[in-house]
Backbone bond lengths (Angstrom), bond angles and torsions (degrees), N, CA, C in turn:
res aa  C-N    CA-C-N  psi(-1)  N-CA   C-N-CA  omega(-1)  CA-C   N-CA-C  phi
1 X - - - 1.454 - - 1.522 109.02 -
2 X 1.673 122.46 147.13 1.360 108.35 -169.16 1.728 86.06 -102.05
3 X 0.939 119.23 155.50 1.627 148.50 165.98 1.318 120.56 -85.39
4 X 1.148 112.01 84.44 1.481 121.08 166.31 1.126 143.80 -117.64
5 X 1.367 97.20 -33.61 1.825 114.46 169.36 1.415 129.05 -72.74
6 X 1.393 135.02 120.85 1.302 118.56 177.44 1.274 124.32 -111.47
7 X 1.472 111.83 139.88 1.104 130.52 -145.23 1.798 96.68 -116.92
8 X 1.654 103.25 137.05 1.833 118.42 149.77 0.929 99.35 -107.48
9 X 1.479 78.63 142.59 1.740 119.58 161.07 1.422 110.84 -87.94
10 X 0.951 105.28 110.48 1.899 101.87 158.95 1.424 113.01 -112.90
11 X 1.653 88.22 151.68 1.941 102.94 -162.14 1.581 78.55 -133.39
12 X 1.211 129.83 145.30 1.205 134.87 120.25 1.450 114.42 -92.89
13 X 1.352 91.26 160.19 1.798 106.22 179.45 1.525 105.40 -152.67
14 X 1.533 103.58 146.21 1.642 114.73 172.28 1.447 104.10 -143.92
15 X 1.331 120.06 98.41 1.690 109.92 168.85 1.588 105.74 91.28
16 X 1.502 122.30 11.36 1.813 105.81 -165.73 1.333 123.65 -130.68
17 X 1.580 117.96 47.13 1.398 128.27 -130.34 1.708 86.14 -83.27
18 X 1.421 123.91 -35.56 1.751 112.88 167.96 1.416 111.78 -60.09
19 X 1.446 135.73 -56.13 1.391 107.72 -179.65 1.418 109.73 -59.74
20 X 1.505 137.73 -63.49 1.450 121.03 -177.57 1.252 118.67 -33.96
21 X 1.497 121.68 -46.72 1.475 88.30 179.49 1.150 145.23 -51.84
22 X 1.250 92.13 -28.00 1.791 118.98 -169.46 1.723 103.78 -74.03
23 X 1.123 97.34 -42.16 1.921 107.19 -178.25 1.690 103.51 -62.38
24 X 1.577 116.99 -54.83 1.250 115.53 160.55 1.323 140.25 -32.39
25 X 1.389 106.38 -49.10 1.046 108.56 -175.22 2.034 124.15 -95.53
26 X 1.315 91.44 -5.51 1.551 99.49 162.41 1.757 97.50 -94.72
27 X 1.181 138.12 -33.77 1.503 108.47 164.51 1.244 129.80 -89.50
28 X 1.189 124.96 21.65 1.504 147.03 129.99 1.763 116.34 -28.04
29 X 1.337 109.84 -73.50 1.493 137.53 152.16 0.905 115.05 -50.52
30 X 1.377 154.93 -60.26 1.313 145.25 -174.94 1.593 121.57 11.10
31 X 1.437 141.08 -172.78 1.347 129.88 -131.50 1.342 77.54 -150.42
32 X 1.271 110.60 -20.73 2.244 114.61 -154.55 1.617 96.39 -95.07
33 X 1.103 135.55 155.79 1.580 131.50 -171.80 1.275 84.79 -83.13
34 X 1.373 109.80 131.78 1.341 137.50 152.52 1.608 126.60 -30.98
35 X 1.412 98.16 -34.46 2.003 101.60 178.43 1.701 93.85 -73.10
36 X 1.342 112.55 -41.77 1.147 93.44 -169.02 1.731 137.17 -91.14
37 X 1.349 118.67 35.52 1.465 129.51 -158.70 1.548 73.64 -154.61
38 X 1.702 103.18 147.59 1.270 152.51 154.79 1.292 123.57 -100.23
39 X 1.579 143.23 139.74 1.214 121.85 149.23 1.911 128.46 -125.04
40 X 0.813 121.48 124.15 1.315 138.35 -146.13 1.434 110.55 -96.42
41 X 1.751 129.51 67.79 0.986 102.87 -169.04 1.549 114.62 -105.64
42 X 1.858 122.38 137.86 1.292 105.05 -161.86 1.955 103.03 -124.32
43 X 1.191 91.84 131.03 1.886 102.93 -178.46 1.432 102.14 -65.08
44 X 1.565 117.31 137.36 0.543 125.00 152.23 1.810 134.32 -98.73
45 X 1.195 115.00 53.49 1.435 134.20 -158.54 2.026 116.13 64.09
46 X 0.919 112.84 51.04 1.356 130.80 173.46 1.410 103.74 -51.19
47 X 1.394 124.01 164.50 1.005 119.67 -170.63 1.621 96.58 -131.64
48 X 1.405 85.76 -30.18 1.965 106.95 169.61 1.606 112.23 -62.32
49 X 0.796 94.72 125.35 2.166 102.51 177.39 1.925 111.80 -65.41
50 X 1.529 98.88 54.34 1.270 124.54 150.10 1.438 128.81 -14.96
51 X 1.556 101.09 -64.73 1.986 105.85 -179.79 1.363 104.18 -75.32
52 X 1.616 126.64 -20.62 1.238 111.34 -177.82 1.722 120.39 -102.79
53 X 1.128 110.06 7.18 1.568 122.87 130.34 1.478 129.37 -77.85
54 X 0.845 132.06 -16.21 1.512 140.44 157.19 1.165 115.04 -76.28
55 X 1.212 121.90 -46.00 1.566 112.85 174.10 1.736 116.69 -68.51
56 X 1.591 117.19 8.95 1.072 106.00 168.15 1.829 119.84 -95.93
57 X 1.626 110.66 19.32 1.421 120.59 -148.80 1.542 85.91 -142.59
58 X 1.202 122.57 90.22 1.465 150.72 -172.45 1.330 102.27 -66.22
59 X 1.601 137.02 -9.16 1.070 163.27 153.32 1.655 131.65 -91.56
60 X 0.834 77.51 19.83 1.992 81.45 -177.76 2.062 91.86 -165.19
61 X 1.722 98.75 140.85 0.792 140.27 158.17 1.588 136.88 -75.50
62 X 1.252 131.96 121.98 1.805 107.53 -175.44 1.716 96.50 -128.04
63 X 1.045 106.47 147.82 1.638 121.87 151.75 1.509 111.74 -142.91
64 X 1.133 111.68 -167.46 1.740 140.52 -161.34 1.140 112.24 -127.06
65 X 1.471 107.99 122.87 1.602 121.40 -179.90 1.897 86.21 -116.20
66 X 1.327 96.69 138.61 1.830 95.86 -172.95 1.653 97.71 -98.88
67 X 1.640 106.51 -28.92 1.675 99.49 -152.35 1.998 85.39 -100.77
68 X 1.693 86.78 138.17 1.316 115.20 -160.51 1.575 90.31 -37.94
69 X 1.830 111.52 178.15 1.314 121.07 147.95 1.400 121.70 104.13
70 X 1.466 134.07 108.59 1.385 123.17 -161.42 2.182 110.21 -67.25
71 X 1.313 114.35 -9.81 1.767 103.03 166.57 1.277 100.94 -74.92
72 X 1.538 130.98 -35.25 1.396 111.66 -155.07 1.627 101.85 -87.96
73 X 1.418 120.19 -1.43 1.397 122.42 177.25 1.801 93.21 -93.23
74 X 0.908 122.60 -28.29 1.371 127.54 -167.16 1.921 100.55 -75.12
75 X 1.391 100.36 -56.86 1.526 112.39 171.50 1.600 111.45 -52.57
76 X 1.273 107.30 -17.11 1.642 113.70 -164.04 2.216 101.93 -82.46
77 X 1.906 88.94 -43.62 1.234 86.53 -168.48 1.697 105.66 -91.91
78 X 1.039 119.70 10.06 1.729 120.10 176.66 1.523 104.30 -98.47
79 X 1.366 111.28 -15.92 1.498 109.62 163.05 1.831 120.56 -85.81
80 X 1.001 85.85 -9.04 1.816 93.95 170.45 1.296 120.06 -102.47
81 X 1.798 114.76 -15.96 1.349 113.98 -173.56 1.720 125.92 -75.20
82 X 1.500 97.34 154.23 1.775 92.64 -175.39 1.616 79.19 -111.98
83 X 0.683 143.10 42.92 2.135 127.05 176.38 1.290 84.42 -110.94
84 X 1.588 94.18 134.81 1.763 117.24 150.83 1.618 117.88 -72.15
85 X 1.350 97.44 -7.52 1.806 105.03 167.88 1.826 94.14 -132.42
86 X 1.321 89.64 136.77 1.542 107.46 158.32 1.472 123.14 -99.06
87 X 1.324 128.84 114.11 1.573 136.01 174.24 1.405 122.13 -98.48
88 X 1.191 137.10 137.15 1.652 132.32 -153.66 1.196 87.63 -153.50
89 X 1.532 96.00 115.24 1.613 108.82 160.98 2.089 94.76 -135.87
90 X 1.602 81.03 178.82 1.690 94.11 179.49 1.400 129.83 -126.82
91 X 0.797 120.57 110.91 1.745 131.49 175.45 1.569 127.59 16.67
92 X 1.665 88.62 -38.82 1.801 114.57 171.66 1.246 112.07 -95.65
93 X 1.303 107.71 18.70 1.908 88.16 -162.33 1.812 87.13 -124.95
94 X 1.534 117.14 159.70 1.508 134.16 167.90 1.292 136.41 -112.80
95 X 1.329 92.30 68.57 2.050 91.62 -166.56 1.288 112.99 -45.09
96 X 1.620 114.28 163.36 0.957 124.55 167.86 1.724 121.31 -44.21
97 X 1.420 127.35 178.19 1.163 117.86 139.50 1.251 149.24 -80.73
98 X 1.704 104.09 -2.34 1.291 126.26 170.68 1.622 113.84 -123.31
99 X 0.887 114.55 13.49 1.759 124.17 165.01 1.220 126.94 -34.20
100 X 1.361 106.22 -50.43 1.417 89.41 176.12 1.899 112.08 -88.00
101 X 0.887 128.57 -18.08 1.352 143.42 -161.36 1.982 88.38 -84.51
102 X 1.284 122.24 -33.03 1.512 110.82 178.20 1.538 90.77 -102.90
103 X 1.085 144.42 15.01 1.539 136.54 -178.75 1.458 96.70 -100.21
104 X 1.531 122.86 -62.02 1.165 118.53 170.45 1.653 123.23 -75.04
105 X 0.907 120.58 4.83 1.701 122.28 148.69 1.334 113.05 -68.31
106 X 1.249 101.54 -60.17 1.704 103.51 -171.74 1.178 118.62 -53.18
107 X 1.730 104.76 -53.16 1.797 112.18 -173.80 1.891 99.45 -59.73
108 X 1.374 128.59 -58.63 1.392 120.96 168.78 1.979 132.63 -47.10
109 X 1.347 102.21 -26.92 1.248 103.76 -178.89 1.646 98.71 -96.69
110 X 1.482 136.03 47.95 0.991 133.75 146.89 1.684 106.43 -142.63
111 X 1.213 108.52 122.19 1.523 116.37 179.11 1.622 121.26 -67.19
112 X 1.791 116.47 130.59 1.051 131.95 -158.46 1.953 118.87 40.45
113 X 1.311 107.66 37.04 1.388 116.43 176.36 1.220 123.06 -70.69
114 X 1.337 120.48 119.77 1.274 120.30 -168.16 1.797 125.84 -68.74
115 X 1.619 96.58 -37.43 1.548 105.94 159.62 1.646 107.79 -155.14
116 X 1.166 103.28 -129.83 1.978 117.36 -160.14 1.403 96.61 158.73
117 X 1.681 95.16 105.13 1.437 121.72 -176.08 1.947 102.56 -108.48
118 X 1.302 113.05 103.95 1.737 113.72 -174.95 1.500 99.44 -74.81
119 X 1.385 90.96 -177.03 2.216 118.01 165.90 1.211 92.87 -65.97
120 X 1.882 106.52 132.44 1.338 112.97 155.07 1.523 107.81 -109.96
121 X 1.442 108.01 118.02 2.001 96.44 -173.57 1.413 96.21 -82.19
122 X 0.937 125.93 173.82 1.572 119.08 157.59 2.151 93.30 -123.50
123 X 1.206 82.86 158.75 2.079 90.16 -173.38 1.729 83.18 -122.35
124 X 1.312 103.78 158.11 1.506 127.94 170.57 1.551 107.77 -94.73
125 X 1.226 128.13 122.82 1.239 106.99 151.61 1.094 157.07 -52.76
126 X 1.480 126.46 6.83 1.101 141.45 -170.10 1.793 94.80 -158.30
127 X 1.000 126.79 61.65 1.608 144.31 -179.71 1.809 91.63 -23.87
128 X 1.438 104.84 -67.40 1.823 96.92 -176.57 1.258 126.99 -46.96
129 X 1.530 115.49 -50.49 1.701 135.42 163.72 1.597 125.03 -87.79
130 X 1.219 124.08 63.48 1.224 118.76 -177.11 1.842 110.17 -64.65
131 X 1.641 127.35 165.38 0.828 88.53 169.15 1.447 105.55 -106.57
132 X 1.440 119.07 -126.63 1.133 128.00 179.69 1.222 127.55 -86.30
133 X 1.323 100.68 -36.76 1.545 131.44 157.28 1.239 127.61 -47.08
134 X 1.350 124.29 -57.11 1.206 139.80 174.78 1.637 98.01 -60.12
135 X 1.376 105.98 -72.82 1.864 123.15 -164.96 2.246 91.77 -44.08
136 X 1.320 120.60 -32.14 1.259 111.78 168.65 1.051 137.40 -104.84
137 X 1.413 115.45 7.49 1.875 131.86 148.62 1.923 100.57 -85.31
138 X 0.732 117.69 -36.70 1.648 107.68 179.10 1.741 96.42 -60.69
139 X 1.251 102.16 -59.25 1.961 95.30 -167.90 1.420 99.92 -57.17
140 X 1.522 122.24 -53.97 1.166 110.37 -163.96 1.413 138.98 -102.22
141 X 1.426 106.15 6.04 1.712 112.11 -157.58 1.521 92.64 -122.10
142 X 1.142 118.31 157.84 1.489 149.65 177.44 1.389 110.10 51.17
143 X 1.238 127.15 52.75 1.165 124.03 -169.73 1.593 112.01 -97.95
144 X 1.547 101.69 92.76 1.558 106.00 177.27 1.025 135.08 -27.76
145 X 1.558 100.77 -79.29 2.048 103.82 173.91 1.131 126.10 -45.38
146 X 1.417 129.03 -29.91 1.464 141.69 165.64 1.719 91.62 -47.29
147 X 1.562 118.19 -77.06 1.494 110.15 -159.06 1.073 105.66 -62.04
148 X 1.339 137.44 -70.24 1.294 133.36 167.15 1.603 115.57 -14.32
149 X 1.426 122.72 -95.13 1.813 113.25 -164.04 2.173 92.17 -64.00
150 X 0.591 97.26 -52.91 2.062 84.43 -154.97 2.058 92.06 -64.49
151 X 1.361 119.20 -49.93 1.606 109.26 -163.07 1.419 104.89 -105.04
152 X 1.325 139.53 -0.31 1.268 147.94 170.23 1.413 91.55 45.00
153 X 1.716 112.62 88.39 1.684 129.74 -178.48 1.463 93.00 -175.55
154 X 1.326 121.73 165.15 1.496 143.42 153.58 1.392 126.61 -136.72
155 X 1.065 123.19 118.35 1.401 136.75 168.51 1.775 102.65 -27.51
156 X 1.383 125.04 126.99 1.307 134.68 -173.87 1.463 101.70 -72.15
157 X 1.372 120.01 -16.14 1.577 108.32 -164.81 1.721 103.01 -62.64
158 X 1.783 129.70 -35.72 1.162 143.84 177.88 1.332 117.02 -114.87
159 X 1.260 138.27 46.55 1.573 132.57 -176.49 1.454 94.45 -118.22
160 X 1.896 90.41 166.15 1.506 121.05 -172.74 1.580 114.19 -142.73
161 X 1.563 116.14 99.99 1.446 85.78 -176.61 1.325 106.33 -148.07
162 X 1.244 136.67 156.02 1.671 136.02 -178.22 1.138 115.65 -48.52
């Protein structure tokens, strides 16, 4: 695939400076050339010292969304973005290592496509002891293909869109 388009990342975050790191630092690595991806991560009033974990990711950007709510942090970082593709992941979540490189395949290898909504797995924290909670957000929550073909939407934790 040739590489041309550049793409932000937007992260919101409120309170989750262990999952971000972890999200950071697998799109650190990423599969997509590095000149061409941004990452955009925007606080949503954290209480956790947020920008100064970001400033350890020479690749990602942070500001402050004040008014509560992960769209209006989301709205915060699409007003800062330079990508001709927008990518939205979340603070808790672990992209692939090639995520964005099959995100922008997909969204391009379908004509006038509006986005490209991926798998959201969800993991247990304790893989041996899940609880109940978890074992009934895995069956029932974020289920892409559902939003996609029946509500034509995708869950922000995996979307791609112009």
């Amino acid at each position: 695939m040739k590489y041309d388009l550049f793409v932000s990342v937007i992260i919101p975050v409120f309170n989750n400076s262990g999952g971000l790191k972890i999200c950071l630092q697998v799109l650190e690595i990423q599969s997509y050339p590095k000149s061409l991806y941004e990452i955009i991560v925007v606080d949503n009033g954290s209480v956790e010292n947020i920008k100064f974990l970001v400033s350890q990711f020479p690749q990602t950007s942070f500001t402050n969304e004040p008014q509560p709510g992960s769209y209006a942090a989301r709205n915060k970082g699409i007003s800062i973005a330079r990508g001709e593709i927008i990518a939205f992941t979340d603070s808790d979540c672990i992209p692939a290592l090639n995520w964005l490189e099959v995100g922008v395949q997909h969204l391009l290898s379908v004509p006038k496509c509006g986005l490209v909504a991926g798998r959201i797995e969800i993991f247990f924290k304790n893989p041996n002891h899940p609880t109940a909670v978890e074992i009934y957000d895995r069956i029932t929550y974020l289920k892409q293909n559902k939003y996609i073909e029946k509500y034509k939407f995708g869950a922000t934790a995996n979307l791609f869109t112009f």
